[in-house]
N, C-alpha and C positions, 0 to 999 in steps of 0.2 A: 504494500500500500504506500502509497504516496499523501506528500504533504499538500494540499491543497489552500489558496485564500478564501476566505471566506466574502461570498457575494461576487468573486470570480466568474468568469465564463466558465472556467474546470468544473466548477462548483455546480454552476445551472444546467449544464451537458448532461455533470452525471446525476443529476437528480432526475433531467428530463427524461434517461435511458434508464434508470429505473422501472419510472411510469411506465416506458413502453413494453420492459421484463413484465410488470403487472397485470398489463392489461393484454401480454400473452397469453399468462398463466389464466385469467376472463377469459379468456375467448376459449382455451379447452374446453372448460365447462360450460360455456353459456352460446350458444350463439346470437344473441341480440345484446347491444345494448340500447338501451333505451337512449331517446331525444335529451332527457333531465341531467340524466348522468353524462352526457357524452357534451354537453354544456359545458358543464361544472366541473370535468376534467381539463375541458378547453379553459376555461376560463382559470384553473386553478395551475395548470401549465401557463399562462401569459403571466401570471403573478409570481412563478419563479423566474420566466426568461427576463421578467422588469428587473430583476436584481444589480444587472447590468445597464450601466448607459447605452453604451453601443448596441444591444438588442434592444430595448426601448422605444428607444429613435426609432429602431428598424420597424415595429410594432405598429408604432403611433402612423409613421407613412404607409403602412401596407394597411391599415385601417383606413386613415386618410381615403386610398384610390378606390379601396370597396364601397365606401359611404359616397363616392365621386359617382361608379358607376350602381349602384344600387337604386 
C-alpha cells in the first residue's frame, strides 16, 4: 500500500474504483438497479470527484453544456 494525500486525485480515483468493485459485486446479484439509487450513486460519486479542483471545474462545465443542450 501506498501513501496517499488526502483530497488528492489518488485519493478520488480510488475511492471512485471502489464504487465500481461495489456495484460489480450489485450487479451479480441483482440485475436492476433502480432510477433512486442509480441517482444517488451519481450524485454521491460527483461529491467525491469535487474533492478536487481540477475535477470540479471539469464537472461544473460538462454540467454547464448539458443544461446548454437540455
Amino acid at each position: 500500500m501506498f501513501a496517499m494525500e488526502k483530497g488528492s486525485m489518488d485519493e478520488v480515483l480510488m475511492i471512485l474504483q471502489d464504487i465500481g468493485l461495489q456495484i460489480n459485486d450489485y450487479e451479480k446479484s441483482n440485475s436492476m438497479i433502480s432510477v433512486k439509487t442509480f441517482k444517488e450513486l451519481l450524485e454521491f460519486s460527483i461529491s467525491i470527484a469535487r474533492r478536487t479542483n481540477e475535477v470540479s471545474e471539469t464537472i461544473d462545465e460538462l454540467i454547464e453544456d448539458i443544461e446548454k443542450q437540455i
